[in-house]
C-alpha positions in Angstrom: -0.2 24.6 35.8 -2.0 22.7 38.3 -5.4 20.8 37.2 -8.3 20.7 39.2 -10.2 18.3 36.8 -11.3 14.6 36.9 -9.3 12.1 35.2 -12.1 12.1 32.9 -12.8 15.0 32.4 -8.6 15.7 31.6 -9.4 12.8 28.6 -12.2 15.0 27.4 -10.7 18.3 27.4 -7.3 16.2 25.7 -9.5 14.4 23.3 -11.4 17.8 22.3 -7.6 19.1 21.8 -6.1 16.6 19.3 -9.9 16.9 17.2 -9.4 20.2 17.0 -6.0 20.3 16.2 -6.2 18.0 13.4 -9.7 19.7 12.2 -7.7 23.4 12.8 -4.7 22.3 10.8 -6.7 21.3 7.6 -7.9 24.5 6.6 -7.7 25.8 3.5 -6.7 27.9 2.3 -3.9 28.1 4.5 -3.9 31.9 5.3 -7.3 30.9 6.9 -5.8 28.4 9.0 -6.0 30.2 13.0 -2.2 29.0 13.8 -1.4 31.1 17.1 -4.8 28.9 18.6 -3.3 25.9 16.8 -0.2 26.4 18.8 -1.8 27.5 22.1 -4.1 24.2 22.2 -0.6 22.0 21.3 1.1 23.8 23.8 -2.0 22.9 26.3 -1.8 19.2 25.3 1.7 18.9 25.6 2.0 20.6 29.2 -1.4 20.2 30.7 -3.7 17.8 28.8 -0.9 15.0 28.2 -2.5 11.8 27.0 -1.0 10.3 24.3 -2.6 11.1 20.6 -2.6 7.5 20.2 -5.3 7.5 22.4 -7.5 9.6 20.3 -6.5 8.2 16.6 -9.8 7.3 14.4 -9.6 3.4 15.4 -12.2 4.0 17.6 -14.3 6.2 15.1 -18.1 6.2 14.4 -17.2 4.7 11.1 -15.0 2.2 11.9 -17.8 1.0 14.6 -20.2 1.4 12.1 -17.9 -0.8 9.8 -17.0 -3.3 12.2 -20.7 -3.6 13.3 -21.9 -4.0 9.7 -19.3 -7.0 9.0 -20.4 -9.1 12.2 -17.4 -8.0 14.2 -18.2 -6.3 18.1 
């Protein structure tokens, strides 16, 4: 599949991805869970949308800035 988007806007639509498969996954109870979408958006990472998750892991969260912020670190 060929991507018309921005560099950015790729990272957007990759980091909107791995949110929402991490928020998707944690539903509970499970028979709530939407797993065909689950499995359509990791299919869309994986093919089309492929920066790494490492990118997009909660290091860079509001809370850890918050944190960071609050104990004199930038």
């Amino acid at each position: 599949m060929e991507c018309s988007l921005s560099v950015r806007e790729q990272y957007i639509i990759a980091q909107a991805l791995h949110v929402a498969i991490e928020t998707m996954g944690k539903v509970e109870p499970a028979v709530m869970r939407e797993e065909s979408n689950i499995a359509d958006m990791k299919r869309l990472r994986e093919s089309v949308f492929t920066f790494p998750a490492v990118a997009f892991d909660r290091v860079g969260s509001f809370d850890t800035l918050v944190d960071r912020h609050s104990n004199g670190f930038s």
